[in-house]
C-alpha positions, 0 to 999 in steps of 0.5 A: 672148300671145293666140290669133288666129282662123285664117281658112278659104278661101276668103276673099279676105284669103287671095288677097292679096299681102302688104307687106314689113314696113318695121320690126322692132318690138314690135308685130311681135314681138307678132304672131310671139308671137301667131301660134307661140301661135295655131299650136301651138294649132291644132295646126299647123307653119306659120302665115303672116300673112295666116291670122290677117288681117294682110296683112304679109310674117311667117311662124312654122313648126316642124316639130318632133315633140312629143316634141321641144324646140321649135324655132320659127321666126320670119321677117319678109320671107321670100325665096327665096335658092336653090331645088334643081333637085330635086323632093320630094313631100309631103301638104300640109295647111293650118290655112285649109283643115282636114281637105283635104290634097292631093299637092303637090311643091316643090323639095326644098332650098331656102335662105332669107333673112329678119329675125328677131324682133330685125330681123337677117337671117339666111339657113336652109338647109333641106331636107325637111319644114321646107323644104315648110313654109317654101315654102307659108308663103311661098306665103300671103305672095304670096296662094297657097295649096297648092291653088293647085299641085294639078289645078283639079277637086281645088282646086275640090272643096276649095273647094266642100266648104269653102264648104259647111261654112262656110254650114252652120255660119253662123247664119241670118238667124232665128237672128240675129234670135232 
């Protein structure tokens, strides 16, 4: 297994909409290994493909305590089945835009088709936490990121703030050619 580098917003990779994947094989199960890896490492409770630069429908989440037996998920092709009529409300973070967090409210049950990593397909009731983290790892697959649900001044100075980190820690153009 190896660690993947997360990329942060705003990043046009992370606004795309991603393709199916057409076959569950070994390389796609290197991915999902790599990206549970990348993600407990981070640490974070969701990781979708196009995080790490793969523009390919998989997404890995767990949002189980550390003082819990793992329970990782591992979806390839994601589809939304069924969604509640009713709302829940959480604090969302994302490993592509660290240390923002914003008030997000999605449907609170939800039911949810997929492969896994052997290409059967499974369907997951979830509810809750896992069904939040399920919601916004899809959400990258089809390029949109939490912020994306919040109010344009708040995703704005998200993404300023963010644009701002990242041209302060990029080498100048002296230091490249120190």
């Amino acid at each position: 297994m190896a660690l993947l580098p997360i990329i942060t917003a705003p990043d046009p990779r992370l606004k795309q909409v991603c393709a199916p994947v057409e076959q569950v094989d070994d390389e796609v199960r290197k991915l999902l290994d790599d990206m549970l890896e990348t993600m407990y490492k981070a640490p974070g409770i969701g990781l979708a493909a196009p995080q790490v630069g793969d523009l390919r429908r998989v997404i890995v989440v767990d949002v189980s305590h550390d003082d819990e037996e793992k329970a990782p998920l591992k979806m390839v092709n994601p589809e939304l089945t069924w969604v509640s009529d009713h709302d829940a409300s959480y604090d969302e973070g994302c490993l592509s835009l660290p240390e923002h967090y914003a008030e997000v409210v999605r449907p609170a049950e939800i039911k949810v088709a997929y492969l896994d990593e052997q290409g059967r397909n499974q369907e997951l009731a979830a509810e809750g936490l896992l069904a939040t983290c399920i919601q916004h790892e899809m959400d990258h697959l089809e390029g949109i990121l939490f912020v994306d649900h919040i109010s344009a001044l708040k995703r704005n100075m998200i993404l300023r703030k963010l644009l701002k980190a990242r041209k302060a820690s990029a080498p100048s153009e002296l230091e490249k050619a120190g």
